[in-house]
SEPA-628708 format. One record per residue (C-alpha): residue in three letters; z, x, y. Coordinates in steps of 0.5 Angstrom, whole numbers, padded with zeros to 4 digits, always signed. Example, Ala and Ser with C-alpha at 12.3 -4.5 7.8 and 13.67 -1.06 7.14 Angstrom:
2
ALA+0016+0025-0009/SER+0014+0027-0002/
***
This chain:
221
UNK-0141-0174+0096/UNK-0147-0170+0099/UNK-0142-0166+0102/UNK-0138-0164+0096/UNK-0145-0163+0092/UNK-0148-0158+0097/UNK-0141-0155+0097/UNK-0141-0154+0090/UNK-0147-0152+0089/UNK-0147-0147+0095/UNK-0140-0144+0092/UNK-0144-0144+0085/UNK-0150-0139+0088/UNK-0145-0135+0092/UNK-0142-0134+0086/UNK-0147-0132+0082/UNK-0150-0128+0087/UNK-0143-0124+0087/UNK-0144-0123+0080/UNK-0151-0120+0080/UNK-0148-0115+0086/UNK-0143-0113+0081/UNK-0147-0113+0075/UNK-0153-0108+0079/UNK-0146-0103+0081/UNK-0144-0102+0074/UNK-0151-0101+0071/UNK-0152-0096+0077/UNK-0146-0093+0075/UNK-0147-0093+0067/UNK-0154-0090+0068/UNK-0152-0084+0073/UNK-0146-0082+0068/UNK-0150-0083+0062/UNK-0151-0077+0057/UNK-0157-0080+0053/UNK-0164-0079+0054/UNK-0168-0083+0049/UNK-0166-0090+0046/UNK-0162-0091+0040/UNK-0169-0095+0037/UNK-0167-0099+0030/UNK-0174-0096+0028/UNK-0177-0088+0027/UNK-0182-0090+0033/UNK-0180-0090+0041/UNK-0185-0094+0044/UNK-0187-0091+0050/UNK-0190-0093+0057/UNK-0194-0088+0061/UNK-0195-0089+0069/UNK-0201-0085+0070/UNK-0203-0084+0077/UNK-0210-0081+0081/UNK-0212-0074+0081/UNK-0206-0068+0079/UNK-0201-0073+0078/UNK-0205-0075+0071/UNK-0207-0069+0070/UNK-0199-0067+0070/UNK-0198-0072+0066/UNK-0203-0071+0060/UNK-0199-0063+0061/UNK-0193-0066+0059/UNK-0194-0071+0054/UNK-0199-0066+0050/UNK-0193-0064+0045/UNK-0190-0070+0044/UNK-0189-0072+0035/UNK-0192-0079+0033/UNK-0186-0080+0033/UNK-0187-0084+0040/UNK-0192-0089+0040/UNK-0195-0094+0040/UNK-0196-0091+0048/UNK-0199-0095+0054/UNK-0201-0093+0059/UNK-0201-0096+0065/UNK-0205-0095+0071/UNK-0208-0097+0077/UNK-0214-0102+0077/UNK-0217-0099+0081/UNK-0217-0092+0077/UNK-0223-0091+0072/UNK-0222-0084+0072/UNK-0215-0084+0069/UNK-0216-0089+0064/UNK-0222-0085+0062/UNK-0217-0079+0061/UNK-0213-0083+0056/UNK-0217-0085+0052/UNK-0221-0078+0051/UNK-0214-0075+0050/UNK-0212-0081+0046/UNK-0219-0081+0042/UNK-0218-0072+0042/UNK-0211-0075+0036/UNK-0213-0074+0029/UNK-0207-0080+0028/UNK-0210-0084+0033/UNK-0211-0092+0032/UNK-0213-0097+0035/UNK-0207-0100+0034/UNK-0204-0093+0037/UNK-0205-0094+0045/UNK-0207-0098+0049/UNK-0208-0099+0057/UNK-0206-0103+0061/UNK-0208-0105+0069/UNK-0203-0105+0075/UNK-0205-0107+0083/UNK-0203-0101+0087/UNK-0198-0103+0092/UNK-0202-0100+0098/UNK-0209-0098+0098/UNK-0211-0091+0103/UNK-0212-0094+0111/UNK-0209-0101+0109/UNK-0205-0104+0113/UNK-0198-0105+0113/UNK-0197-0112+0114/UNK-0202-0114+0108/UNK-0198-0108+0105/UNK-0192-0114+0104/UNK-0196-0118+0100/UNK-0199-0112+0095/UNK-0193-0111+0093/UNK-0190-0115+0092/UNK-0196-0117+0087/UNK-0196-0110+0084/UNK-0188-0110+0083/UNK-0190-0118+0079/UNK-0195-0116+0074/UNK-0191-0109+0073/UNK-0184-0114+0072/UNK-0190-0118+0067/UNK-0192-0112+0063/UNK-0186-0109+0061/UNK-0183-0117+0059/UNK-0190-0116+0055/UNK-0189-0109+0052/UNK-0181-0108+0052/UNK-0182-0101+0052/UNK-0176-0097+0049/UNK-0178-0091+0055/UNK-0182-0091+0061/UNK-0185-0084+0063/UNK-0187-0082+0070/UNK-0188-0077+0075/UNK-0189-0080+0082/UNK-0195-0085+0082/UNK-0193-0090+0087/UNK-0196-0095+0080/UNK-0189-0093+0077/UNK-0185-0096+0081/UNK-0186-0104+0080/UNK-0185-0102+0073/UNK-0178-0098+0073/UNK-0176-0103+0079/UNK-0177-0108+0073/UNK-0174-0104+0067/UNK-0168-0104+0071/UNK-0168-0112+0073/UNK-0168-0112+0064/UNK-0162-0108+0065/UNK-0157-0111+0070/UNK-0159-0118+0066/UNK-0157-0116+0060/UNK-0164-0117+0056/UNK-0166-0109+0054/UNK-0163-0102+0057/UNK-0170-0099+0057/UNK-0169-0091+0059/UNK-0173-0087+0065/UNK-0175-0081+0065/UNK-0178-0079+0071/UNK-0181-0071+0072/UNK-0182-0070+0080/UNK-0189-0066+0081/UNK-0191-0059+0080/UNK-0193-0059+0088/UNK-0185-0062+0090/UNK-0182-0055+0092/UNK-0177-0056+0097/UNK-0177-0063+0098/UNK-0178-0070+0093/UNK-0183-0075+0093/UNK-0183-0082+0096/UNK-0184-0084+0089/UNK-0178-0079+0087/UNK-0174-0081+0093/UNK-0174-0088+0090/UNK-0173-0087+0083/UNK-0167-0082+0083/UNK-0162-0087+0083/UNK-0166-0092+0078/UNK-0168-0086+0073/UNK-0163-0084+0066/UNK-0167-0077+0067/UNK-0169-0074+0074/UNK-0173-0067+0072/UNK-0175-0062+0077/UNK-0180-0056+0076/UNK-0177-0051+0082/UNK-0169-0050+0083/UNK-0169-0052+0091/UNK-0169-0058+0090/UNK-0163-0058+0084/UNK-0159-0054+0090/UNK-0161-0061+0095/UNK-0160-0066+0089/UNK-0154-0065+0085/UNK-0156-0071+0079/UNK-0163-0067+0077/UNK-0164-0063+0072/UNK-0169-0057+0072/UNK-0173-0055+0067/UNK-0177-0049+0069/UNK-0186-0050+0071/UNK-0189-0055+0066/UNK-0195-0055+0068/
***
């Protein structure tokens, strides 16, 4: 009797498992053959999530969304939480908006997933705890469309995006814009994000030649 449930059970997980793989195919075919940038949203407003990162990944970032209508809010941001620098930027470029509210923004911390000089064997464990919270933060928010431009932070975030996807629970669009200073070559970030992005935008036509699904859009910044 022991042996028939075990059986059982075990047939039932490998089921489930064979299933999963499908359903993570599918949905990695749907987002490469789709033509659809923004989310069809039941409202006139896109809530949208921004990975800010340190230095000129957020300084590119804040280039990049400076011209976008309100039509894009509430936004949150997330960073780092050990990035004091970013989160004082947002909360200047929002409080810089003659529409700002309270209610309009709101910034939210992730743990890096490795920090300069830590090793990699505790590199695992941080992982996996930033790649948890971002899974948190975007069950918590359920953003209509994530924005990002290479910060290691956006990863857990658009890794979690994807999951909502495959699991039939909200079909949250990724826009990701590799960096200015990405002429020839991608980010470990972007190397990463290719495949799970809706939108790969690059600034310099040498890597449209290298990666056929990007899209490039000429120098932002």
């Amino acid at each position: 009797m022991a042996n028939a449930i075990f059986f059982f059970f075990q047939n039932v997980l490998f089921t489930s498992l064979c299933l999963f793989v499908v359903r993570v195919f599918i949905v990695y075919l749907r987002i490469h053959k789709s033509k659809q940038v923004l989310p069809r949203a039941k409202s006139h407003t896109v809530k949208l999530m921004i990975s800010l990162g340190s230095g000129g990944h957020t300084f590119e970032m804040f280039r990049l969304i400076q011209n976008l209508s309100e039509k894009f809010r509430p936004r949150i941001y997330v960073i780092a939480d050990t990035d004091s620098l970013s989160e004082q930027k947002a909360k200047s470029f929002e409080e810089s908006s003659s529409k700002c509210s309270p209610e309009s923004y709101l910034i939210e911390k992730i743990p890096r997933s490795r920090e300069v000089g830590q090793s990699w064997i505790s590199t695992v464990f941080t992982t996996l705890r930033a790649c948890f919270t971002g899974l948190f933060l975007v069950l918590k928010h359920k953003p209509d469309l994530i924005v990002c431009n290479g910060p290691g932070t956006c990863v857990p975030l658009c890794g979690a995006a994807f999951l909502l996807h495959v699991l039939g629970w909200k079909h949250i669009r990724v826009v990701y814009v590799e960096s200015i200073c990405r002429v020839k070559t991608m980010s470990l970030t972007g190397k990463i994000l290719y495949h799970l992005a809706d939108r790969f935008l690059v600034q310099w036509p040498q890597l449209k030649e290298k990666y056929p699904r990007v899209k490039y859009i000429g120098k932002l910044i």
